[in-house]
N, CA and C atoms as a LAMMPS dump frame, in Angstrom:
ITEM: TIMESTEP
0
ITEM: NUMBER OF ATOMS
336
ITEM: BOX BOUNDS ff ff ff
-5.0000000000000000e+02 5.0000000000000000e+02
-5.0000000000000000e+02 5.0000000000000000e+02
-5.0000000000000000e+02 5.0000000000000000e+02
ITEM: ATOMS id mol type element x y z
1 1 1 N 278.158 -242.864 16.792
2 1 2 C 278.713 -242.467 18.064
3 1 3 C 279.662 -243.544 18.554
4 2 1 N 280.974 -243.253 18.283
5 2 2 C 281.852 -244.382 19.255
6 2 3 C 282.702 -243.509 20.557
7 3 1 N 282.139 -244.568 21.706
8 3 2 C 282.287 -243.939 22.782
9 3 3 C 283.217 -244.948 23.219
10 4 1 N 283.993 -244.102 24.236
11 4 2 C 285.666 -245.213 24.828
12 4 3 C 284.906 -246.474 25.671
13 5 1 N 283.838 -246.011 25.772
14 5 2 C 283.779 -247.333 27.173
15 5 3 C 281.802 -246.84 27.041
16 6 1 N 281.612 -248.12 27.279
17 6 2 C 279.96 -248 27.131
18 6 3 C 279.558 -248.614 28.782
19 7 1 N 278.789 -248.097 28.772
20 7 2 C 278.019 -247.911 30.149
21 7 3 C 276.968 -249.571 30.527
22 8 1 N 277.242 -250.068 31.404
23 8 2 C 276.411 -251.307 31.673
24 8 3 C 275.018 -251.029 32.605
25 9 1 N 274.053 -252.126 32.957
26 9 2 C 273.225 -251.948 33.638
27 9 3 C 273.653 -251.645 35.027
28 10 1 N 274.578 -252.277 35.175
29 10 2 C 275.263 -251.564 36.991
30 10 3 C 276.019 -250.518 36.877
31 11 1 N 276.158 -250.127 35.662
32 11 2 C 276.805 -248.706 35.611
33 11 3 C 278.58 -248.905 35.414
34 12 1 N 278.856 -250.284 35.348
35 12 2 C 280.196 -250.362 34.764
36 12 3 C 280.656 -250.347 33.45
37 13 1 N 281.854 -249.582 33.247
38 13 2 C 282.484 -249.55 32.056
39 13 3 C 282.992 -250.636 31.096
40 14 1 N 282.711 -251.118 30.121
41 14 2 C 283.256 -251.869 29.414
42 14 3 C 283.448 -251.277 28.067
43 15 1 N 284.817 -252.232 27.36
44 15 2 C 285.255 -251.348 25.868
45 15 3 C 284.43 -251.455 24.666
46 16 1 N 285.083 -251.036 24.172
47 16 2 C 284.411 -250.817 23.051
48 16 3 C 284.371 -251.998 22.136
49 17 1 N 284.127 -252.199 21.126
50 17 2 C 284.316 -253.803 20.276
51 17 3 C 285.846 -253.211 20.077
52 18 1 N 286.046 -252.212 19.089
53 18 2 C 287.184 -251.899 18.316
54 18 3 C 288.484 -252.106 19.151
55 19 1 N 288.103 -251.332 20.336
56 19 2 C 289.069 -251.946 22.071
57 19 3 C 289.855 -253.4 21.896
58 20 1 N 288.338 -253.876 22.126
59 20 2 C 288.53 -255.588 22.503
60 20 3 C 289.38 -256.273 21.179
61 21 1 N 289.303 -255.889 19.663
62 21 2 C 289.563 -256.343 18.367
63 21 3 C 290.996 -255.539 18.702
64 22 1 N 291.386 -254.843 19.027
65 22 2 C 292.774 -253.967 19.085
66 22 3 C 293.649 -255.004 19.69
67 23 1 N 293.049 -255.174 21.138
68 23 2 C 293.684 -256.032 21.704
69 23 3 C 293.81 -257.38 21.555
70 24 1 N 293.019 -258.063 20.757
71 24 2 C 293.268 -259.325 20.453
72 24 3 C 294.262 -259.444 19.308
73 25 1 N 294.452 -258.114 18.476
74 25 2 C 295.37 -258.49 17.275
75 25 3 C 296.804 -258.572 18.172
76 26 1 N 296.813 -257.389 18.776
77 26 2 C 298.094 -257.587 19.428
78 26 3 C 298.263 -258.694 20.115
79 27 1 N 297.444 -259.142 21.456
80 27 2 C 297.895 -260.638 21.639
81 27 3 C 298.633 -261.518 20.907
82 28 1 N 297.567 -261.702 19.384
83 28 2 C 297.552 -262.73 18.684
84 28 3 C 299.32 -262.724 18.085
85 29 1 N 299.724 -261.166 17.796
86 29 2 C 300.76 -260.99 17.411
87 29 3 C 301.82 -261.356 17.828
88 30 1 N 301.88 -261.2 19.427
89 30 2 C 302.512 -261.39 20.643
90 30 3 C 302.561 -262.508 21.218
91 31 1 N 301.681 -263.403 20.829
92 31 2 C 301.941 -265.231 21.22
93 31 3 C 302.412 -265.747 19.387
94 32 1 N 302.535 -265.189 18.072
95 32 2 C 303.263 -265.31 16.761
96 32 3 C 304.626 -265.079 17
97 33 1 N 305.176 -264.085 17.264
98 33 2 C 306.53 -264.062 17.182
99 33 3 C 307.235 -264.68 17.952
100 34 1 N 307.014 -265.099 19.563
101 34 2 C 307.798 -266.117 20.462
102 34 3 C 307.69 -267.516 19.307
103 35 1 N 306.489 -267.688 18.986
104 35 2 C 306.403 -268.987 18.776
105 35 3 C 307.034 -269.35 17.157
106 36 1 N 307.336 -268.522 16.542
107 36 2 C 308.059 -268.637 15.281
108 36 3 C 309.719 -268.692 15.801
109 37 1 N 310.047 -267.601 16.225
110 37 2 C 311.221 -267.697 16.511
111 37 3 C 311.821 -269.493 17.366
112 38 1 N 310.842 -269.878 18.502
113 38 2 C 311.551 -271.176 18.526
114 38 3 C 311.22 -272.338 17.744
115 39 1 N 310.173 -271.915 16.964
116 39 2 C 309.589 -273.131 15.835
117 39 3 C 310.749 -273.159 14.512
118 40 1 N 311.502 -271.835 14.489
119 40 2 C 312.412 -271.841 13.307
120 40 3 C 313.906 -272.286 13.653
121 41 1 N 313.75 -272.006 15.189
122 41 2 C 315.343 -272.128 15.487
123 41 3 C 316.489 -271.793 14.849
124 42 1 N 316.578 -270.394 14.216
125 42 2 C 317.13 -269.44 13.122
126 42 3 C 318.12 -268.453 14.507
127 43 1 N 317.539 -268.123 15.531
128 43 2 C 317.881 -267.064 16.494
129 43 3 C 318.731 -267.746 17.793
130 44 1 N 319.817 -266.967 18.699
131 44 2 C 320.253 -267.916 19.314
132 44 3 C 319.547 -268.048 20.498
133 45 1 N 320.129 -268.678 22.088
134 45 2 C 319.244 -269.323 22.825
135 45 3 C 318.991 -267.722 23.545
136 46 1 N 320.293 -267.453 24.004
137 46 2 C 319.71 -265.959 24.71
138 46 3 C 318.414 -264.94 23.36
139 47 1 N 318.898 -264.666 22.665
140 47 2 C 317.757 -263.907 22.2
141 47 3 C 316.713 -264.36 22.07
142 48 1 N 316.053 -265.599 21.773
143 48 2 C 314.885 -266.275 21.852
144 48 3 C 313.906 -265.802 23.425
145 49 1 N 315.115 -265.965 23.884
146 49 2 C 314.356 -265.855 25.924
147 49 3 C 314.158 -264.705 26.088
148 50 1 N 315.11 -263.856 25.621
149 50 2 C 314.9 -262.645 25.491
150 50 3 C 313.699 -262.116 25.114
151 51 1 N 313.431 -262.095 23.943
152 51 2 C 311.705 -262.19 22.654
153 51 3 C 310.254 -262.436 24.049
154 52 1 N 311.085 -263.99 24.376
155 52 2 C 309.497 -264.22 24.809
156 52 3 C 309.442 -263.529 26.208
157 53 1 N 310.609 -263.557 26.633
158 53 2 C 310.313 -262.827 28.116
159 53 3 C 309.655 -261.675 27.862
160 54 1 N 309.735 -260.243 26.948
161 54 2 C 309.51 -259.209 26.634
162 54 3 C 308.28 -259.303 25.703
163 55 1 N 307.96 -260.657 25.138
164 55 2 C 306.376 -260.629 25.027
165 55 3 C 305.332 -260.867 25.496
166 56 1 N 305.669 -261.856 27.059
167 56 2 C 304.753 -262.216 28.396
168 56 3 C 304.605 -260.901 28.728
169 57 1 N 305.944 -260.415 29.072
170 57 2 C 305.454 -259.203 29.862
171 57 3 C 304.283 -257.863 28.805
172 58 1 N 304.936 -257.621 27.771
173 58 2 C 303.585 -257.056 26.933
174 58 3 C 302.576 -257.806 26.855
175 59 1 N 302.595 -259.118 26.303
176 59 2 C 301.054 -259.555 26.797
177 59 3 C 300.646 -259.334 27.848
178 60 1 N 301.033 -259.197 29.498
179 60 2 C 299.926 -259.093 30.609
180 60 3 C 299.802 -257.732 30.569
181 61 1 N 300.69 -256.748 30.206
182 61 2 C 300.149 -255.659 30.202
183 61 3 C 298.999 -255.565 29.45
184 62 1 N 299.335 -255.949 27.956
185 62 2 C 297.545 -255.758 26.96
186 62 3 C 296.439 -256.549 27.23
187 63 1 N 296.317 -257.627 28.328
188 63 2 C 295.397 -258.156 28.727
189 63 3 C 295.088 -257.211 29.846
190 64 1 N 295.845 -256.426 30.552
191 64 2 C 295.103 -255.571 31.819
192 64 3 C 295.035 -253.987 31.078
193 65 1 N 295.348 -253.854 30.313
194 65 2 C 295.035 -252.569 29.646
195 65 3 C 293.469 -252.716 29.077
196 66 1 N 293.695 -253.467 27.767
197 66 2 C 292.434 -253.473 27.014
198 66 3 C 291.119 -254.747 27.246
199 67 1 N 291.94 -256.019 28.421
200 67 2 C 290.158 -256.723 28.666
201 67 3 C 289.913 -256.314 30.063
202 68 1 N 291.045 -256.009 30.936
203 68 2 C 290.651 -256.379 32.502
204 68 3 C 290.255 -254.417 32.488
205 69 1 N 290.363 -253.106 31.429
206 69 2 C 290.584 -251.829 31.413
207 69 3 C 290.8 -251.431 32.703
208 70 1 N 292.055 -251.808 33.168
209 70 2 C 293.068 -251.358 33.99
210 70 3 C 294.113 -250.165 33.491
211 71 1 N 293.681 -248.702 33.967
212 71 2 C 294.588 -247.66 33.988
213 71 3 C 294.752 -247.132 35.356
214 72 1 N 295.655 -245.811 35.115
215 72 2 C 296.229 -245.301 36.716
216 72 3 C 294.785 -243.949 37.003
217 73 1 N 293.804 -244.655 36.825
218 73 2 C 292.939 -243.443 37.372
219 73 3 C 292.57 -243.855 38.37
220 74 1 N 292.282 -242.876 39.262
221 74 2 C 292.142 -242.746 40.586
222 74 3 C 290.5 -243.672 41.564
223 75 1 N 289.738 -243.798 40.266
224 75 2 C 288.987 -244.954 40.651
225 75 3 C 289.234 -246.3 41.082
226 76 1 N 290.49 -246.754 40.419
227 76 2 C 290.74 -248.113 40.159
228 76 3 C 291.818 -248.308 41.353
229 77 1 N 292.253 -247.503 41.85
230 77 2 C 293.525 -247.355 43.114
231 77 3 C 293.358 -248.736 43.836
232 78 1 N 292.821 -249.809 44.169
233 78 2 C 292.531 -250.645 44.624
234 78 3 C 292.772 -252.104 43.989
235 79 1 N 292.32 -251.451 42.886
236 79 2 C 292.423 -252.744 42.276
237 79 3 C 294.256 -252.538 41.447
238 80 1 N 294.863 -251.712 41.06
239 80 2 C 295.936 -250.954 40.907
240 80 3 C 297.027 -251.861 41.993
241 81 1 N 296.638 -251.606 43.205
242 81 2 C 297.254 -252.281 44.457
243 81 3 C 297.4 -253.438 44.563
244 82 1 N 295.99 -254.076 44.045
245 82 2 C 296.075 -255.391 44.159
246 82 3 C 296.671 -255.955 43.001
247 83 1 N 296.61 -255.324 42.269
248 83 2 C 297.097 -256.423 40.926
249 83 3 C 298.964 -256.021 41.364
250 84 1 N 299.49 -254.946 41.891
251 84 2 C 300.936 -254.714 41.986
252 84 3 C 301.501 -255.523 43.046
253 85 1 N 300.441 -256.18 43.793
254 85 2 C 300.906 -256.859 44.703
255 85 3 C 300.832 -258.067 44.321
256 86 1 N 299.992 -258.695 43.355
257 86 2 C 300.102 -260.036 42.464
258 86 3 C 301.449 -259.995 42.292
259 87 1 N 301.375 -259.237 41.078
260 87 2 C 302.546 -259.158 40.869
261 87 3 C 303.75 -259.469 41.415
262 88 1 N 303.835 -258.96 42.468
263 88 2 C 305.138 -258.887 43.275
264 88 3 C 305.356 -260.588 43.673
265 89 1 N 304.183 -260.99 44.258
266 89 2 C 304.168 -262.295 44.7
267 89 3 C 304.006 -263.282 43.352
268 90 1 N 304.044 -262.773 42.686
269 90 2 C 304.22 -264.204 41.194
270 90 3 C 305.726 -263.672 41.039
271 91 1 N 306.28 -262.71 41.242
272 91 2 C 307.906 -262.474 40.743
273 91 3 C 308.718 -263.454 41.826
274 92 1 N 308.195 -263.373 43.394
275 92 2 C 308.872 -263.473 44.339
276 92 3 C 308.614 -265.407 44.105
277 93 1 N 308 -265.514 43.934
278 93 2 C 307.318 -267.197 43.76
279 93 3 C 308.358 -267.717 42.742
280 94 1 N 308.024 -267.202 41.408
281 94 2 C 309.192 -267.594 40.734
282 94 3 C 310.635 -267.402 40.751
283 95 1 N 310.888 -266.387 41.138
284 95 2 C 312.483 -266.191 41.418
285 95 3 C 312.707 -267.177 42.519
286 96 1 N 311.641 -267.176 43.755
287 96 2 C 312.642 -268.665 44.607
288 96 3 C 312.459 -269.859 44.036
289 97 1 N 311.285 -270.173 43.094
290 97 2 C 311.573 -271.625 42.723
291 97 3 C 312.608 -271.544 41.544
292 98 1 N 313.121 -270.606 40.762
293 98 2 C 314.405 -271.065 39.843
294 98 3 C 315.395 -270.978 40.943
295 99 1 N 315.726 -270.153 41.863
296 99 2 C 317.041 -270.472 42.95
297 99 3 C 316.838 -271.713 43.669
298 100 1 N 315.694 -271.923 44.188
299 100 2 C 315.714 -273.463 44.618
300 100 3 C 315.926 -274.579 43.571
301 101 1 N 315.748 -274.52 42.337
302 101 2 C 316.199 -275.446 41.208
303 101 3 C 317.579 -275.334 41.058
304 102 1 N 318.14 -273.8 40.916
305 102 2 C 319.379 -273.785 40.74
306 102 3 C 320.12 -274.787 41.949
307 103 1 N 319.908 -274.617 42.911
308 103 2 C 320.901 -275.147 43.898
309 103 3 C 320.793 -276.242 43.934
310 104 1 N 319.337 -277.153 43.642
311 104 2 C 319.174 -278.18 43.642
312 104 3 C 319.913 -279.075 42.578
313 105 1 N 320.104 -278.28 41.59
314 105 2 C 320.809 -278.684 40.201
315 105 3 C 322.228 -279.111 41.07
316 106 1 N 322.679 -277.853 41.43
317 106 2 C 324.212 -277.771 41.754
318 106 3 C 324.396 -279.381 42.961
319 107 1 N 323.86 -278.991 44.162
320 107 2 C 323.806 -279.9 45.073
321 107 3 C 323.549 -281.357 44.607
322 108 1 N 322.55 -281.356 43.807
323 108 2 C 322.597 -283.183 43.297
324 108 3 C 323.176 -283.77 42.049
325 109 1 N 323.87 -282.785 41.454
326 109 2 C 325.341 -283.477 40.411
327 109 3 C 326.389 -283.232 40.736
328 110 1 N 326.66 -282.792 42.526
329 110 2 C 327.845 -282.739 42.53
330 110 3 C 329.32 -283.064 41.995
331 111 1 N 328.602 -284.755 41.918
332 111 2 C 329.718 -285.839 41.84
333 111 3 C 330.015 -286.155 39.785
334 112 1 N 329.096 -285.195 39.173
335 112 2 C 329.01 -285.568 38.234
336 112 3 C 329.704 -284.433 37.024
């Protein structure tokens, strides 16, 4: 009997092994290819950033898909919210500290 999600003593869902093994290959896959590509330095600078930017972002998705089993069902609406609002505030966090670097860059080599 393999069932999607096995039942706990409080009655919460957790995955399956095969789940949890799914998702770790992919991780594992997904922290391999950023890290080859700048270990080989074969690729140029934009596509490299490119790679890893587009493998952070698949990695947090497969860490909230298959360990945190975060989907859009109507149970989870809460936690759905909260994690979109993380979100928002780790985008908004980082986008002002690279504009505050940027300017800071600009403003203190003026002369240079």
């Amino acid at each position: 009997m393999s069932n999607k999600h096995e039942q706990t003593h409080a009655g919460e869902a957790h995955g399956s092994t095969a789940e949890y093994v799914r998702g770790l290959i992919i991780s594992i896959l997904l922290t391999i290819v950023p890290f080859y590509m700048v270990m080989s330095g074969a690729w140029s600078d934009v596509a490299t950033v490119i790679v890893i930017s587009l493998a952070a972002t698949a990695q947090v998705l497969v860490q909230m898909i298959f360990f945190l089993h975060m989907d859009g069902s109507s149970e989870q609406g809460w936690i759905t919210m909260s994690a979109v609002y993380a979100v928002s505030i780790i985008v908004f966090v980082i986008a002002g500290s690279l504009w505050i670097f940027e300017h800071l860059n600009h403003n203190l080599l003026m002369g240079h």
